[in-house]
DRENNUZA-845419 format. One record per residue (C-alpha): residue in three letters; residue number from 0; x, y, z. Coordinates in steps of 0.25 Angstrom, whole numbers. Each point is the difference from the previous one (the first is absolute). Layout:
N
[r 'Ala' NUM [X Y Z]] ...
# end
This chain:
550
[r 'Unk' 0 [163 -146 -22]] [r 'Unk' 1 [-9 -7 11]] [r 'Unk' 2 [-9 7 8]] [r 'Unk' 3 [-3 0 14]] [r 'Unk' 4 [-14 -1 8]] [r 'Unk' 5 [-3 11 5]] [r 'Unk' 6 [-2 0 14]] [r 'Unk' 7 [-13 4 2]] [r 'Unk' 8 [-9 -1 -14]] [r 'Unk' 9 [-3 -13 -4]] [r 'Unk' 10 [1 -5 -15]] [r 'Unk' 11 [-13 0 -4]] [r 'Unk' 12 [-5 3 -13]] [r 'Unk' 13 [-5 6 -7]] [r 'Unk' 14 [6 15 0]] [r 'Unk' 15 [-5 10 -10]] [r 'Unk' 16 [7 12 -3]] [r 'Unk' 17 [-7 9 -8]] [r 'Unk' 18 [6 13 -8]] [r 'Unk' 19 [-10 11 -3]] [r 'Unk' 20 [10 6 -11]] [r 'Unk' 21 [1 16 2]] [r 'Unk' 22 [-9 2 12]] [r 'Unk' 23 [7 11 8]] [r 'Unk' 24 [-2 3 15]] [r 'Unk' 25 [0 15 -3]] [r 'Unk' 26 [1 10 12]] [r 'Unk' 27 [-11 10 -10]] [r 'Unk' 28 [-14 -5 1]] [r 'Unk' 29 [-8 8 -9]] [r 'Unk' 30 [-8 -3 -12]] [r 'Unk' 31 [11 -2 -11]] [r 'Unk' 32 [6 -11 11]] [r 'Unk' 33 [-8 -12 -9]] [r 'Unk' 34 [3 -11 11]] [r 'Unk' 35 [-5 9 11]] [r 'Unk' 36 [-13 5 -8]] [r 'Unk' 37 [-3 -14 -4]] [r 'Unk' 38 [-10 -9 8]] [r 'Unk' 39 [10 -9 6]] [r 'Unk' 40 [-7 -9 12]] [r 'Unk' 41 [11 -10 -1]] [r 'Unk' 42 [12 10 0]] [r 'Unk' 43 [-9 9 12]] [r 'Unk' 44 [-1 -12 8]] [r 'Unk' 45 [15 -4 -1]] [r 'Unk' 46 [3 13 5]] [r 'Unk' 47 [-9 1 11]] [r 'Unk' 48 [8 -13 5]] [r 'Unk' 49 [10 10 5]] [r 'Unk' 50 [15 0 0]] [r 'Unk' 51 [2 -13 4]] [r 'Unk' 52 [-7 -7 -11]] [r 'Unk' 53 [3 12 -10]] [r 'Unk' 54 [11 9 -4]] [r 'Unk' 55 [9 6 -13]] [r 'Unk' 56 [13 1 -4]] [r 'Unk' 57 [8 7 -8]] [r 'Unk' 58 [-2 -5 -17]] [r 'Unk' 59 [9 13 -5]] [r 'Unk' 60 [16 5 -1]] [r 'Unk' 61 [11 -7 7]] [r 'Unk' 62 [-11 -8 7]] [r 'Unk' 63 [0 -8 -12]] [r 'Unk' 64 [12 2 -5]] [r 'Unk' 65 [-1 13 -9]] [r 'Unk' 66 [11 11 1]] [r 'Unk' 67 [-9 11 9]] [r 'Unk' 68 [-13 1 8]] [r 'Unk' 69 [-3 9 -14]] [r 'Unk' 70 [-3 -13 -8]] [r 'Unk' 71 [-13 -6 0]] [r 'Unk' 72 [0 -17 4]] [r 'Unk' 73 [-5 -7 -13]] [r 'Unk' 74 [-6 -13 -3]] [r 'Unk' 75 [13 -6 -4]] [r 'Unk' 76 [8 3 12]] [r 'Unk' 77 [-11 -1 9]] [r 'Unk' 78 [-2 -15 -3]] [r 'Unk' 79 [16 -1 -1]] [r 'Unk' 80 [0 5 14]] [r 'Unk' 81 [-13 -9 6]] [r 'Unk' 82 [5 -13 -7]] [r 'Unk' 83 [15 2 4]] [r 'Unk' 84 [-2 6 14]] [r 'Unk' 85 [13 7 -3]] [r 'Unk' 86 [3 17 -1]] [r 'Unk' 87 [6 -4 -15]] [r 'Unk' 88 [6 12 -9]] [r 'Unk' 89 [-10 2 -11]] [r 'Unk' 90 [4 4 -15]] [r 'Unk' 91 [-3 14 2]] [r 'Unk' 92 [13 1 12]] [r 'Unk' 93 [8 -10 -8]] [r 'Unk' 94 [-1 11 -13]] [r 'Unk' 95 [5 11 10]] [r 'Unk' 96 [11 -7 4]] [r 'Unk' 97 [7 -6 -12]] [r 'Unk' 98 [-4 14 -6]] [r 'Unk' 99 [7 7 12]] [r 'Unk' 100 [13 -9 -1]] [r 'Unk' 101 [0 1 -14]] [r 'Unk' 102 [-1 -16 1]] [r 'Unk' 103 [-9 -2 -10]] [r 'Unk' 104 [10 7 -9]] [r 'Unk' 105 [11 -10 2]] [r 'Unk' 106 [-10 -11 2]] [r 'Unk' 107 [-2 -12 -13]] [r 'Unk' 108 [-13 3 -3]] [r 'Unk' 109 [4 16 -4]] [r 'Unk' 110 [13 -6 -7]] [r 'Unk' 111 [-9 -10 -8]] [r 'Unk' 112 [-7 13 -6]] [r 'Unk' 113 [13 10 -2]] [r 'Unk' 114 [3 -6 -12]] [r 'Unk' 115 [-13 5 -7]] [r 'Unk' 116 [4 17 7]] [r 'Unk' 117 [9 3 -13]] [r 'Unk' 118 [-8 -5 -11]] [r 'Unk' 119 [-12 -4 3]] [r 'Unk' 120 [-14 6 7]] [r 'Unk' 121 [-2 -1 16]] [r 'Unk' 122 [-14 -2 2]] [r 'Unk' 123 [-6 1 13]] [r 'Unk' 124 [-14 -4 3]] [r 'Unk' 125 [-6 5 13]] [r 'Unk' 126 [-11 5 9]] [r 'Unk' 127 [1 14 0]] [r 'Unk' 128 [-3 5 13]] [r 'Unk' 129 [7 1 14]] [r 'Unk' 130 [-11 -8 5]] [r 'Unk' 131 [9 -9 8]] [r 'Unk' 132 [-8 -14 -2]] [r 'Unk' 133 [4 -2 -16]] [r 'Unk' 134 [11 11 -3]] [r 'Unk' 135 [7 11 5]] [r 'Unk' 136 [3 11 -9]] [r 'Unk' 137 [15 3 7]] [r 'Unk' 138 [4 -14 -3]] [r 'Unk' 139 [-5 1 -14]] [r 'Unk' 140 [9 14 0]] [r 'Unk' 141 [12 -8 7]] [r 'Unk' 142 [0 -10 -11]] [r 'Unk' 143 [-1 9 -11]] [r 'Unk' 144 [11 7 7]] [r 'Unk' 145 [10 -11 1]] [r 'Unk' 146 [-2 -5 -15]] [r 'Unk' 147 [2 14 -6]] [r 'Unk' 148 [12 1 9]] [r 'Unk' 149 [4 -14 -6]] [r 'Unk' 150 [0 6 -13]] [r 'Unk' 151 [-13 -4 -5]] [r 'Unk' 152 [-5 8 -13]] [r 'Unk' 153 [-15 -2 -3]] [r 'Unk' 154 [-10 -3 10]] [r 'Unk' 155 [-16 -1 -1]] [r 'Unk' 156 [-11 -1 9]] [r 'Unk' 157 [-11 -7 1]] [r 'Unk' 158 [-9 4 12]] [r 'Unk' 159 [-11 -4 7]] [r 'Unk' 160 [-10 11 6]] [r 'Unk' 161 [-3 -4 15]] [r 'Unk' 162 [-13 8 5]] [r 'Unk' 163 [-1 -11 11]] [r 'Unk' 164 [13 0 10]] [r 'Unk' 165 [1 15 -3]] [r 'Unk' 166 [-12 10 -2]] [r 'Unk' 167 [-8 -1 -13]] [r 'Unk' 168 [3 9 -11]] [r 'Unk' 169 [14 3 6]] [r 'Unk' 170 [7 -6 -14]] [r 'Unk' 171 [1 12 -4]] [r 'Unk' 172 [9 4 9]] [r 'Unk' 173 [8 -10 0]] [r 'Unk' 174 [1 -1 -15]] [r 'Unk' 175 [4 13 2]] [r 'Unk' 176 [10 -2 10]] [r 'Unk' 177 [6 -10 -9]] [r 'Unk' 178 [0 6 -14]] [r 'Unk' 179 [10 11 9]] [r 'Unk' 180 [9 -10 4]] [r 'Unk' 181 [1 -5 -15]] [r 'Unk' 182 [2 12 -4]] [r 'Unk' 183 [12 2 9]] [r 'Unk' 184 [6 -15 -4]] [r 'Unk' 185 [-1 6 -15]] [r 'Unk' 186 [7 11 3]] [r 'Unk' 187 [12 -10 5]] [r 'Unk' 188 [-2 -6 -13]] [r 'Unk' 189 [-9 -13 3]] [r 'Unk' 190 [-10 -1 -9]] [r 'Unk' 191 [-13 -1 9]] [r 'Unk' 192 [-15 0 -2]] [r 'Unk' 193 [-13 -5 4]] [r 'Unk' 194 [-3 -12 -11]] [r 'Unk' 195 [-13 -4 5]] [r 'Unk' 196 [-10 -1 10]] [r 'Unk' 197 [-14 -5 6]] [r 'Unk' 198 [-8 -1 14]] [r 'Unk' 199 [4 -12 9]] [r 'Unk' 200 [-13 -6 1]] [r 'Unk' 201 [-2 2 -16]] [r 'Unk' 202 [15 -2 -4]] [r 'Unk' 203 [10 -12 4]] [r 'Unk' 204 [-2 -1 15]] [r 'Unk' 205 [-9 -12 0]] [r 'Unk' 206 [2 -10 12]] [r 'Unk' 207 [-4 -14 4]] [r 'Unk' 208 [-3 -2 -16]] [r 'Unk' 209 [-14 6 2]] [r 'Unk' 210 [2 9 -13]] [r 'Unk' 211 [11 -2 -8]] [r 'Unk' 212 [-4 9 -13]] [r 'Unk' 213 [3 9 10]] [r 'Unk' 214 [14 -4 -3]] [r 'Unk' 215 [-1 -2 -14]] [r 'Unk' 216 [-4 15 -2]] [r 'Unk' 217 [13 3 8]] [r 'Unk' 218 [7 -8 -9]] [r 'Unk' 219 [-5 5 -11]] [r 'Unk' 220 [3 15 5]] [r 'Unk' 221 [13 -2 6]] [r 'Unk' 222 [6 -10 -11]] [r 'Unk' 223 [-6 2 -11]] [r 'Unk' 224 [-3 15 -1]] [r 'Unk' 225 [-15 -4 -2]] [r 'Unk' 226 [-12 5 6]] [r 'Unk' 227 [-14 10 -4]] [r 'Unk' 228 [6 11 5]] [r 'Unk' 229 [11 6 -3]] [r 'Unk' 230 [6 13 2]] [r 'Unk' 231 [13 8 -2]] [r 'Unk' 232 [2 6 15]] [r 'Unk' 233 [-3 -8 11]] [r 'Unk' 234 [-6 11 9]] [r 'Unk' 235 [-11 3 -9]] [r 'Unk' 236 [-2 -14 -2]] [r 'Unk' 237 [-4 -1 14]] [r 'Unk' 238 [-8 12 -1]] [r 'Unk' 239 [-9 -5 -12]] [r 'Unk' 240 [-2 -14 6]] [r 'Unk' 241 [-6 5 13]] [r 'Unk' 242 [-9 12 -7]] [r 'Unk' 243 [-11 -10 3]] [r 'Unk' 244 [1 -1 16]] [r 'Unk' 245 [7 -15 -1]] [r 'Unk' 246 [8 -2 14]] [r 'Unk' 247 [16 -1 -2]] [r 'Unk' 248 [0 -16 1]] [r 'Unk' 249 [-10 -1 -14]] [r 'Unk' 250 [8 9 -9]] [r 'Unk' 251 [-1 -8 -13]] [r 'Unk' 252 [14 -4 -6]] [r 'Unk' 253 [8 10 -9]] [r 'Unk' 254 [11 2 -7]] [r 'Unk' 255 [10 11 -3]] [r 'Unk' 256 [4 2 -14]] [r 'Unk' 257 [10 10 -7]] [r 'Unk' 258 [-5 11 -10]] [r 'Unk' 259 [-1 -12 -11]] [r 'Unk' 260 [-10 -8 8]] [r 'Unk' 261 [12 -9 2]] [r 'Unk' 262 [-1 -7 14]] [r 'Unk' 263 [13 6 9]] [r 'Unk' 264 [4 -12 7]] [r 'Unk' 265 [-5 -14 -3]] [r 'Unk' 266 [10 -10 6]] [r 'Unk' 267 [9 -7 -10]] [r 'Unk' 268 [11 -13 2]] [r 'Unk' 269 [11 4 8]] [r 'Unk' 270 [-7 11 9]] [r 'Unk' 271 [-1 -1 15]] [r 'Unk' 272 [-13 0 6]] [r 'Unk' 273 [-3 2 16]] [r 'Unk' 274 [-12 1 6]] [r 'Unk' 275 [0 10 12]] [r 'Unk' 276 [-11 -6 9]] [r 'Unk' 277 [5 -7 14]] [r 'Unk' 278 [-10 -7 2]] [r 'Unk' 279 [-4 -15 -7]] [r 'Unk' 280 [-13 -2 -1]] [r 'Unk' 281 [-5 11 -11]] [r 'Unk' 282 [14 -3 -11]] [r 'Unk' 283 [0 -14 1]] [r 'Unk' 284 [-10 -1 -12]] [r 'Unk' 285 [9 10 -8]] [r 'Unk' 286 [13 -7 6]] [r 'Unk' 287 [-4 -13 -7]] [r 'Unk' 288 [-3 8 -13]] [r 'Unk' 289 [15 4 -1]] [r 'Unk' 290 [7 -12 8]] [r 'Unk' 291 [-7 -12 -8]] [r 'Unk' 292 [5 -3 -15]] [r 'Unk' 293 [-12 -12 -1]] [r 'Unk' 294 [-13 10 7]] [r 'Unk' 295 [-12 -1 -8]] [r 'Unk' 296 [-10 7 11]] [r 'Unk' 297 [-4 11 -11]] [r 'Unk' 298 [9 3 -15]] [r 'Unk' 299 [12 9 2]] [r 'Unk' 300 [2 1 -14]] [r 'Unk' 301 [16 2 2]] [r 'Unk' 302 [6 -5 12]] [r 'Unk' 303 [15 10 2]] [r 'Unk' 304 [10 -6 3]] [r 'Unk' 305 [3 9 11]] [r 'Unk' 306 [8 1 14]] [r 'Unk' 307 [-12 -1 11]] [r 'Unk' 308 [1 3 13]] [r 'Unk' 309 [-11 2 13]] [r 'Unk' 310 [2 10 11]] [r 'Unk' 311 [2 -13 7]] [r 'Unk' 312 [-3 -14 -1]] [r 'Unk' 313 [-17 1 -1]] [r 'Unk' 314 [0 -17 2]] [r 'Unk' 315 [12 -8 7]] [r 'Unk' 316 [-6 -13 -2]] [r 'Unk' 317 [-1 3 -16]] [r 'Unk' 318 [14 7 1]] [r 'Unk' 319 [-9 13 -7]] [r 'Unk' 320 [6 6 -6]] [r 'Unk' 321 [12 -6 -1]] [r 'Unk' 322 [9 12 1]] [r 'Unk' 323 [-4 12 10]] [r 'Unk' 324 [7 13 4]] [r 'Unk' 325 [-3 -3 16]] [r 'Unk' 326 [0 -13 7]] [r 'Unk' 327 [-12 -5 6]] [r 'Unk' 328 [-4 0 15]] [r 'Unk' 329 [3 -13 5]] [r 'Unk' 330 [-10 -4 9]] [r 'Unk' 331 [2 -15 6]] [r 'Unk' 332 [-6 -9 10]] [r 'Unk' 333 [-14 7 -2]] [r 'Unk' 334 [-12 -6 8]] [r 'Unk' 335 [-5 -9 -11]] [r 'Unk' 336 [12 -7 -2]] [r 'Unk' 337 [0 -3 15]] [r 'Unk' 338 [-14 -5 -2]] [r 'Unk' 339 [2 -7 -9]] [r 'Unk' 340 [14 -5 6]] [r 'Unk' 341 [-9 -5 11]] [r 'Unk' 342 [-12 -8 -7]] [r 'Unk' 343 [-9 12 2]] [r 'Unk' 344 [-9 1 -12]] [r 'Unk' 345 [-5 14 -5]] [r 'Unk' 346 [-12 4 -7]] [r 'Unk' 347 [3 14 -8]] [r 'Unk' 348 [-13 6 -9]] [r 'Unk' 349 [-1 15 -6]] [r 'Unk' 350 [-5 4 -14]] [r 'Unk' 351 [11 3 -12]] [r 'Unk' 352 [2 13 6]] [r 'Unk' 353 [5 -3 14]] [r 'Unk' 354 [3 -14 -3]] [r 'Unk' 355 [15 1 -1]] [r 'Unk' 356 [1 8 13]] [r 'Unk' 357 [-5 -11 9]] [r 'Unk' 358 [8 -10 -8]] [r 'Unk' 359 [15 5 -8]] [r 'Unk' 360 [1 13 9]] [r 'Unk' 361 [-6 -6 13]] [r 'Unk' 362 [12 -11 -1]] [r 'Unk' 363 [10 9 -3]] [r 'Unk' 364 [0 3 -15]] [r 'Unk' 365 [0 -14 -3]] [r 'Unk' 366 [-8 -7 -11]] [r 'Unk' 367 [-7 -15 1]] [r 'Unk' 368 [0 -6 13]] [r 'Unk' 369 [8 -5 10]] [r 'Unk' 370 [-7 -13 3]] [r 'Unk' 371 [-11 -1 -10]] [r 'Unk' 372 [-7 -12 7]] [r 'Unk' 373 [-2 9 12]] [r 'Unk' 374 [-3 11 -6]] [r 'Unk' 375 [-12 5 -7]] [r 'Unk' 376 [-1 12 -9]] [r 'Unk' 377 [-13 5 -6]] [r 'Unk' 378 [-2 12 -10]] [r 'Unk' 379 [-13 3 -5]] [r 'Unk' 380 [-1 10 -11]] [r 'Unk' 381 [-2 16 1]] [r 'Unk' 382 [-9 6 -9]] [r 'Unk' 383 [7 9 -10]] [r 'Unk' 384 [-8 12 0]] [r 'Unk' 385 [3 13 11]] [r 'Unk' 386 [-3 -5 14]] [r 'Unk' 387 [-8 9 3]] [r 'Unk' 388 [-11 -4 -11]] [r 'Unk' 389 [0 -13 8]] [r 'Unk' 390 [4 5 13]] [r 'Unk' 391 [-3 -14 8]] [r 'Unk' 392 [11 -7 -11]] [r 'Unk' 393 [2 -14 4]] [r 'Unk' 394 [-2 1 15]] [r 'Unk' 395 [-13 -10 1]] [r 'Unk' 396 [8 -11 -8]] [r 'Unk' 397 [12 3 10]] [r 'Unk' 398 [-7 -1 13]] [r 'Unk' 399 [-6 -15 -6]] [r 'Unk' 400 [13 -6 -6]] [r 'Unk' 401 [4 5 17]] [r 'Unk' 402 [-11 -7 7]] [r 'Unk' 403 [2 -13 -9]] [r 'Unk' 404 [14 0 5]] [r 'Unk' 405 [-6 3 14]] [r 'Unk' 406 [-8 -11 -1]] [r 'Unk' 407 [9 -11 -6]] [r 'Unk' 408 [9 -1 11]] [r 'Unk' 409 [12 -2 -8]] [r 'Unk' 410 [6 14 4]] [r 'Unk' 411 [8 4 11]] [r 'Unk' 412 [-1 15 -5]] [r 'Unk' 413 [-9 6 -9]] [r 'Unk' 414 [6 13 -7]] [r 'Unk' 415 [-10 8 -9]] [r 'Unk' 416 [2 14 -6]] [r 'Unk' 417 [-13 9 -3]] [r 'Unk' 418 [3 10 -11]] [r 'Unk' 419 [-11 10 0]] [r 'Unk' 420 [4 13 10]] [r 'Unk' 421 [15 -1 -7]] [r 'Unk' 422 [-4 0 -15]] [r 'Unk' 423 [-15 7 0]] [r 'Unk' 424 [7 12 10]] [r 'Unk' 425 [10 0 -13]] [r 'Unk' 426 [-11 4 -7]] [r 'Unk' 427 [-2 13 7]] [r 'Unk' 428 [-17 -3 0]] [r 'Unk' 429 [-3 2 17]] [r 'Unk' 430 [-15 -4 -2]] [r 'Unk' 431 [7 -12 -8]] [r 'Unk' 432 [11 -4 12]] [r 'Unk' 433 [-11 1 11]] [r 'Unk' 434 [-8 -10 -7]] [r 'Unk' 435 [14 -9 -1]] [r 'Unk' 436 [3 1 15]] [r 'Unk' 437 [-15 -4 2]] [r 'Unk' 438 [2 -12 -9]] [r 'Unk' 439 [12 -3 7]] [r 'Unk' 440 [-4 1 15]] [r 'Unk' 441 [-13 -9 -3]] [r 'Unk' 442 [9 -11 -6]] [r 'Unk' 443 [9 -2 13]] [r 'Unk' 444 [-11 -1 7]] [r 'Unk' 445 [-3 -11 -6]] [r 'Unk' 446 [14 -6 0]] [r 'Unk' 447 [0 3 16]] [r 'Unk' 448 [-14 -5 2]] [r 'Unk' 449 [6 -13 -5]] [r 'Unk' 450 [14 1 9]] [r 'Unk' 451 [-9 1 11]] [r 'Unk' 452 [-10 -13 -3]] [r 'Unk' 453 [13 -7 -3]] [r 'Unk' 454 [8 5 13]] [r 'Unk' 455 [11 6 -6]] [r 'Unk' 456 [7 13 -1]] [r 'Unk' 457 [2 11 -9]] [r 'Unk' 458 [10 12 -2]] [r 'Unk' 459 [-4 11 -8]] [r 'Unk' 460 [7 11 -6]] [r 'Unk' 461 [4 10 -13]] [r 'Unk' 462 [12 2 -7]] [r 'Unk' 463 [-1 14 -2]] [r 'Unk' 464 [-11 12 0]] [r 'Unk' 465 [-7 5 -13]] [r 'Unk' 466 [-14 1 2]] [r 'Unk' 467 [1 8 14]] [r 'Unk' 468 [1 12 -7]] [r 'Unk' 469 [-4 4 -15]] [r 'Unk' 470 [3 15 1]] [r 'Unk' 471 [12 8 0]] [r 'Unk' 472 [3 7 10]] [r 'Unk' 473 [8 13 5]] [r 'Unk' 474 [10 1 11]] [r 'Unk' 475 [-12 0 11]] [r 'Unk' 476 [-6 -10 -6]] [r 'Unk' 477 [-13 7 -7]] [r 'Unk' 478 [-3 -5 -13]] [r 'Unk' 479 [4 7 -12]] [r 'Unk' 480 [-12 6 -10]] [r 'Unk' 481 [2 1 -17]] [r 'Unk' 482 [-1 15 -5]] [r 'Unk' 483 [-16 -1 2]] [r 'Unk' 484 [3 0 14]] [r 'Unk' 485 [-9 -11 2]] [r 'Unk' 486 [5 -13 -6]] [r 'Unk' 487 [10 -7 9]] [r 'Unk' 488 [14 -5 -7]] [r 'Unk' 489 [-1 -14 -1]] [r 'Unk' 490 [12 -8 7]] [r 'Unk' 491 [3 -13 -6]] [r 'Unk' 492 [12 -4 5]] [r 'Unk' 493 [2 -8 13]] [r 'Unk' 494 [0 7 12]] [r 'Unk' 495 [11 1 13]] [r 'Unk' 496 [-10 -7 10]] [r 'Unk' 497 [3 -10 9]] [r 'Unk' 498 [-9 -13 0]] [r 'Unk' 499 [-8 -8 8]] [r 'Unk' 500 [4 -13 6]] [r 'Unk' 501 [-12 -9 6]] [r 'Unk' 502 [1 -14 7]] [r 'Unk' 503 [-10 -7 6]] [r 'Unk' 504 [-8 -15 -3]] [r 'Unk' 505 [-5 -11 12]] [r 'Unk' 506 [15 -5 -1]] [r 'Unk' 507 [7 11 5]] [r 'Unk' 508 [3 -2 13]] [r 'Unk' 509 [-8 9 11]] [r 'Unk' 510 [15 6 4]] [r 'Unk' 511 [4 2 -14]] [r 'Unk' 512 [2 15 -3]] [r 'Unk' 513 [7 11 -8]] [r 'Unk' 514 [12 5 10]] [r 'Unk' 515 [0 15 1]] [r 'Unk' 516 [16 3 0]] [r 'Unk' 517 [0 -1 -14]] [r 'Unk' 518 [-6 16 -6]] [r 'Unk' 519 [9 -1 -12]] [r 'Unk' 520 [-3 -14 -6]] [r 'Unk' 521 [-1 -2 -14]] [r 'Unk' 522 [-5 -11 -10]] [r 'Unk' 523 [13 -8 2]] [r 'Unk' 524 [-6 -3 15]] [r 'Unk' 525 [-12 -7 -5]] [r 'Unk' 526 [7 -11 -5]] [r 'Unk' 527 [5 -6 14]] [r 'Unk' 528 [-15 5 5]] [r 'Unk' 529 [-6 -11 -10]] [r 'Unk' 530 [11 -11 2]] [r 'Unk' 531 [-5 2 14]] [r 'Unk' 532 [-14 -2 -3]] [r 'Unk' 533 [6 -13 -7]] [r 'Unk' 534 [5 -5 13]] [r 'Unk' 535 [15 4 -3]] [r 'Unk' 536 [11 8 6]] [r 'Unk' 537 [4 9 -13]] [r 'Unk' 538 [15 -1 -4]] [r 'Unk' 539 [9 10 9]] [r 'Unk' 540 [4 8 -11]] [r 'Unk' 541 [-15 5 -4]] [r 'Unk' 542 [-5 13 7]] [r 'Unk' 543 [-6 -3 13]] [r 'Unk' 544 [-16 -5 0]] [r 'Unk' 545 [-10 8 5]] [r 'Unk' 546 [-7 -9 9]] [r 'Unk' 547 [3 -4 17]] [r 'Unk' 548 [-4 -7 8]] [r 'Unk' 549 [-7 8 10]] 
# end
């Protein structure tokens, strides 16, 4: 795994590569685009360099590895695609084609549950939404599909409202949608129903451990039958729980009980349980809940004894879970472990929310380290409130544990992740992301003030867009107004945009630029851009750099 010089850049440290995380280089400019409205001299200036010294590619669809050009990019595969410089076939695509081979159905993961189908309950924990960055609702209908056709005869849901990938306040329809298709897999004699419920930023989907009584109310909910409110019908239920205007991520945990207040589907020894979510980083909490006999992180109560499976394996390295309906992406000879393999030391800094993205996705769904007395990784803590209440989250204490790493010396690279566009543009509050994209653009200048005084270089880039747009829109692209006919519909999902791609630093050398052949780049290019920077040829089979030598 050696890597060659590169032939015209020297090997001179240090390099900074820089993720702003959900800053989109949207084609629409108007005043719901947060990036573009924000005051940005950092960003405006890299622009201004032109297309030699600034550029984007494509962070969305098969770009990054996802079935169509229809999915948005995400965090997880944008960092799989930057850290392993390879078009890798994400979860999503991996579903759809054990689904349309009806591989997953032969497969040792769906065997390992069959034996629960004829006594026992199904229970299927998902995302419900068609989002494409959790969940899919067709798979979640193909899976319930197959399992019925295997004869299985009681099955219960336990879903968690999106309000973020997809529209807010479309849970009703989906709920909707999906009480029909229960109905029909009644009527063929599987007893199905919704068992429980909640929002998945109040309900189970906690990541990076930054909240886990979030996953001890979905615990409580989907196990246990427990929770303030309780309903007989789940459609009302969601109607009740949003009477006060609360966004579909918040809706407080529920459960569905029968006419005598009994709970319909708590999960009991012997049951199979599968969560539905392809992608890792929000079920891993709730994977260790139902995988680990000896975890103590809250009180379960009772701890089933139950058949458990993930969509796929949400952690190879911790073989989580243990037993999974889809096998993983494998994704090998990723560019840390040729840094690394190469006595390169790297320096990788986010706060909790991005902090596995430019560590266990960036080096290909791994956790730990491949060398860890060459590489550094630093995690400072996000605060646990909505972001856009502290909208500036922990970029300042970012951008210093970045410049001490500058500074030292020690770092052939230094990788750092700023949070703020991606999860404050979550929140749907404009006024909020601009002040993020602000926050953010003031702190790289700082990290490249001090590239420049120490004559380095610097690539910077996104993983996906987000906060270029905070309205949804129609066909034309106008933005769509609420009944009032004023008030704009808040999108809070990521967005379709490319992003934008910036190199520059003393070091660079003067005929050192971006190659113009190259219109339909995508992350998975930026990863032989920054080995270059390095001073390295990149392996042959990464995805062409985006520098020349002019």
């Amino acid at each position: 795994m050696e890597l060659a010089a590169h032939l015209v850049i020297p090997q001179k440290k240090p390099v900074l590569v820089c993720i702003l995380d959900g800053w989109g280089e949207n084609e629409i400019k108007d005043q719901y685009n947060a990036c573009h409205v924000a005051v940005t001299p950092t960003m405006d200036a890299l622009a201004a360099k032109g297309s030699s010294y600034y550029r984007s590619v494509m962070a969305h669809g098969v770009a990054v590895g996802l079935p169509t050009d229809a999915d948005m990019g995400n965090s997880e595969v944008g960092h799989n695609a930057l850290g392993a410089g390879k078009i890798i076939a994400q979860g999503a695509s991996l579903v759809d084609h054990a689904l349309e081979t009806k591989a997953m159905f032969t497969d040792a993961g769906w065997q390992y549950i069959k034996p629960a189908f004829e006594k026992n309950t199904l229970h299927l924990i998902t995302l419900l939404s068609s989002g494409g960055v959790h969940s899919r609702y067709n798979q979640l209908v193909g899976i319930m599909k197959g399992a019925v056709a295997d004869g299985c005869k009681r099955m219960r849901l336990h879903v968690l409202t999106d309000g973020r990938d997809v529209p807010d306040n479309s849970c009703h329809a989906y709920m909707a949608t999906l009480q029909a298709d229960l109905a029909a897999f009644n009527a063929a004699g599987c007893d199905s129903k919704v068992a429980s419920g909640g929002g998945r930023m109040k309900v189970t989907m906690d990541r990076y451990e930054a909240d886990w009584a979030m996953v001890e109310r979905g615990w409580k909910a989907h196990v246990l039958g427990e929770a303030d409110h309780k309903f007989t019908d789940p459609e009302e239920a969601l109607k009740k729980l949003k009477e006060g205007g609360d966004s579909d991520q918040y809706v407080e945990p529920f459960v569905i009980v029968d006419a005598d207040g009994k709970a319909v589907g708590t999960v009991e020894d012997d049951d199979a349980v599968v969560i539905c979510n392809f992608r890792a980083d929000r079920v891993v909490e709730i994977s260790k809940a139902f995988e680990y006999a000896d975890f103590n992180t809250f009180d379960r109560v009772r701890f089933p004894k139950t058949k458990f499976v993930g969509l796929i394996q949400y952690d190879g390295d911790l073989k989580l879970p243990a037993n999974y309906l889809v096998p993983p992406p494998l994704i090998e000879r990723v560019s840390g472990e040729y840094l690394a393999k190469n006595n390169l030391k790297t320096f990788a800094c986010s706060e909790t929310q991005k902090f596995g993205h430019v560590t266990f996705f960036w080096n290909g769904n791994r956790s730990g380290y491949f060398n860890e007395a060459l590489e550094t990784y630093v995690e400072i803590p996000s605060d646990n409130i909505p972001f856009n209440q502290a909208p500036l989250m922990k970029a300042r204490e970012i951008t210093a544990a970045g410049k001490e790493a500058l500074r030292s010396g020690k770092y052939d690279v230094v990788r750092i992740n700023y949070a703020n566009p991606d999860m404050v543009g979550h929140t749907g509050d404009l006024k909020a992301t601009i002040a993020a994209c602000e926050e953010c653009d003031a702190c790289v200048k700082e990290l490249l003030d001090l590239v420049d005084e120490l004559g380095g270089m610097y690539l910077l880039t996104a993983d996906h867009g987000n906060a270029d747009d905070m309205v949804q829109r129609d066909k034309k692209g106008n933005a769509l107004l609420a009944e009032d006919g004023v008030t704009p519909l808040t999108l809070t999902s990521h967005t379709l945009a490319p992003v934008p791609v910036a190199i520059g630093g003393p070091g660079l050398p003067a005929n050192i630029k971006f190659r113009n052949d190259l219109p339909n780049a995508g992350l998975s290019n930026i990863t032989a851009t920054y080995l270059n920077l390095m001073g390295y040829e990149a392996p042959a089979d990464f995805q062409p750099s985006l520098l020349y030598a002019a």
